[in-house]
Steps between C-alpha positions, in 0.01 A plus 500: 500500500513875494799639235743732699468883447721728531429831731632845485532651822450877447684772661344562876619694781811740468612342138498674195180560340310352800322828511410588119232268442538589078898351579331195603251469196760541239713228722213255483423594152883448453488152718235389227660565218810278601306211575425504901181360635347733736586800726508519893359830666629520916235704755505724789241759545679680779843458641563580896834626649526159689629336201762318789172254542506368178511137606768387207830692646587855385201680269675552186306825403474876728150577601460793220570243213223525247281189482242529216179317501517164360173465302470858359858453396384109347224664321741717282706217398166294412429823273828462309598144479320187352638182686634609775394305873427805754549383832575655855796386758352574704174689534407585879101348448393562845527937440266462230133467544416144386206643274686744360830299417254264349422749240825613469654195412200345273488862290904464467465138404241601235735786369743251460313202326625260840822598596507552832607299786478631830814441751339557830639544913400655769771774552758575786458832594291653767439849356328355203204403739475702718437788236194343453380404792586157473660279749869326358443232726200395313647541127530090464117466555457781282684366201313202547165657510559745210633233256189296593298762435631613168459152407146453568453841306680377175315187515170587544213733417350601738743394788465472808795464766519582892801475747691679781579766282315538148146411457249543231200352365321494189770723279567532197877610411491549096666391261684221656876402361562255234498179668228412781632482835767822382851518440756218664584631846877431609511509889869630610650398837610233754338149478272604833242251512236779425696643183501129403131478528461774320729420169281140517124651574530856309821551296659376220896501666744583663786814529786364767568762770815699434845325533360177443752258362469295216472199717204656695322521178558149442346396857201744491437388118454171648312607780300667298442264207369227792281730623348591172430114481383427813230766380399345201676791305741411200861528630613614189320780454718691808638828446833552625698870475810521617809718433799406312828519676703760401898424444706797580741639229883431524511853557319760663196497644251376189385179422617234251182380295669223328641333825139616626312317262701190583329479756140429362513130428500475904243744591240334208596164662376620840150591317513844424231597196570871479906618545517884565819718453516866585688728237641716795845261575545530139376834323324789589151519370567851346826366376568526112618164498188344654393321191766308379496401882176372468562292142833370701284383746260355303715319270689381831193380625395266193856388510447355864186365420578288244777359689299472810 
């Protein structure tokens, strides 16, 4: 079975340090120092005024809010930490051409000596497609196609790959990441019958959709873990990422991290692998106190594991 990591949401949208991308080095840099696993970097490459169709009730973030881009952003923290896991939650795959992301991720997984992981979805928003040219409607087929295609590019030399979308033959994409095949893909969203072909054919796991209860990552673990055999694959090798639940404080409008941290015997039980907890309910990024956040969390975190 895969040990449980813990995951350091950083800062996106309108909180604090969201926009300094050295803020969120010396966070991560902090994060490693007090024991966490890995770091989480969010996406958007545009944001549209119609923020009222985000499909998961009120947008929590005004249009203006600065979203920095995940992998440059990953590729400074690679620079200045040693052990930390660099992943994305999640990265929008289908605005990136499939060759190019390919290179992107195999020359950050090469800075980093194998620490990425790649949280993937298709996106919500309209805007981001239309930008360039691309239809939202078709963004599921173009996940699918660019994920494929990356694969077949980390895999093999020369490579050849053709569908609706990407196609290519006889390439060479040099120097390919650590491990053949590339870096384990995590698949975010609902249990569609096509996202679950996808975690079983191309990915490594799975990121539940936003506002999924513990108990929903219980069923689609199991789901999930059938499928897996059904395919010949080994079910213990699933990825799961999902987000603790936070406890509010007894007063204001923070969070309690002991009470929250109470509750990860339950969410490990449902078959989560990697736990991710943003520092924004608790402390800013830029805050003073940030650090001795971080060790508290860290040391609460061993704590809950060994009673888990």
């Amino acid at each position: 079975m895969i040990p449980p990591l813990l995951l350091l949401a950083l800062p996106s949208g309108t909180n604090a340090g969201a926009g300094d991308p050295r803020t969120l080095v010396d966070l991560a840099v902090s994060a490693e120092a007090a024991g966490l696993d890995g770091v989480i970097m969010t996406d958007h490459v545009l944001i549209g005024d119609r923020t009222d169709r985000y499909p998961w009730g009120e947008f929590p973030y005004p249009p203006d809010a600065p979203w920095l881009e995940p992998l440059t952003v990953l590729t400074a923290i690679a620079t200045a930490t040693e052990r930390l896991v660099l992943t994305t939650g999640v990265l929008v795959v289908p605005l990136r051409p499939a060759t190019l992301l390919a290179k992107q991720v195999a020359t950050l997984d090469l800075l980093s000596g194998g620490r990425v992981v790649l949280g993937v979805g298709t996106g919500w928003q309209a805007e981001e497609f239309t930008a360039q040219g691309l239809d939202p409607a078709e963004r599921g087929q173009l996940l699918t196609d660019h994920i494929a295609a990356c694969r077949m590019l980390w895999r093999f030399a020369p490579a050849s790959f053709e569908s609706a979308s990407v196609s290519f033959d006889r390439v060479w994409s040099e120097p390919r990441p650590t491990n053949r095949g590339g870096p384990p893909v995590l698949f975010a969203g609902t249990l569609t019958p096509r996202n679950l072909h996808r975690i079983v054919e191309l990915g490594d796991g799975w990121i539940p959709i936003m506002g999924t209860t513990v108990d929903g990552v219980a069923d689609g673990v199991a789901r999930l873990r059938q499928a897996y055999a059904d395919a010949g694959r080994y079910p213990g090798e699933l990825r799961v990422r999902a987000p603790l639940p936070l406890a509010k404080a007894a007063e204001g409008d923070g969070r309690d991290l002991a009470a929250s941290m109470g509750r990860l015997p339950d969410v490990l039980a449902a078959g989560a692998t990697e736990v991710s907890v943003p520092s924004s309910p608790f402390v800013a990024a830029d805050d003073p106190g940030v650090g001795s956040w971080l060790d508290e969390l860290g040391d609460a975190w061993r704590s809950a594991l060994r009673t888990a």
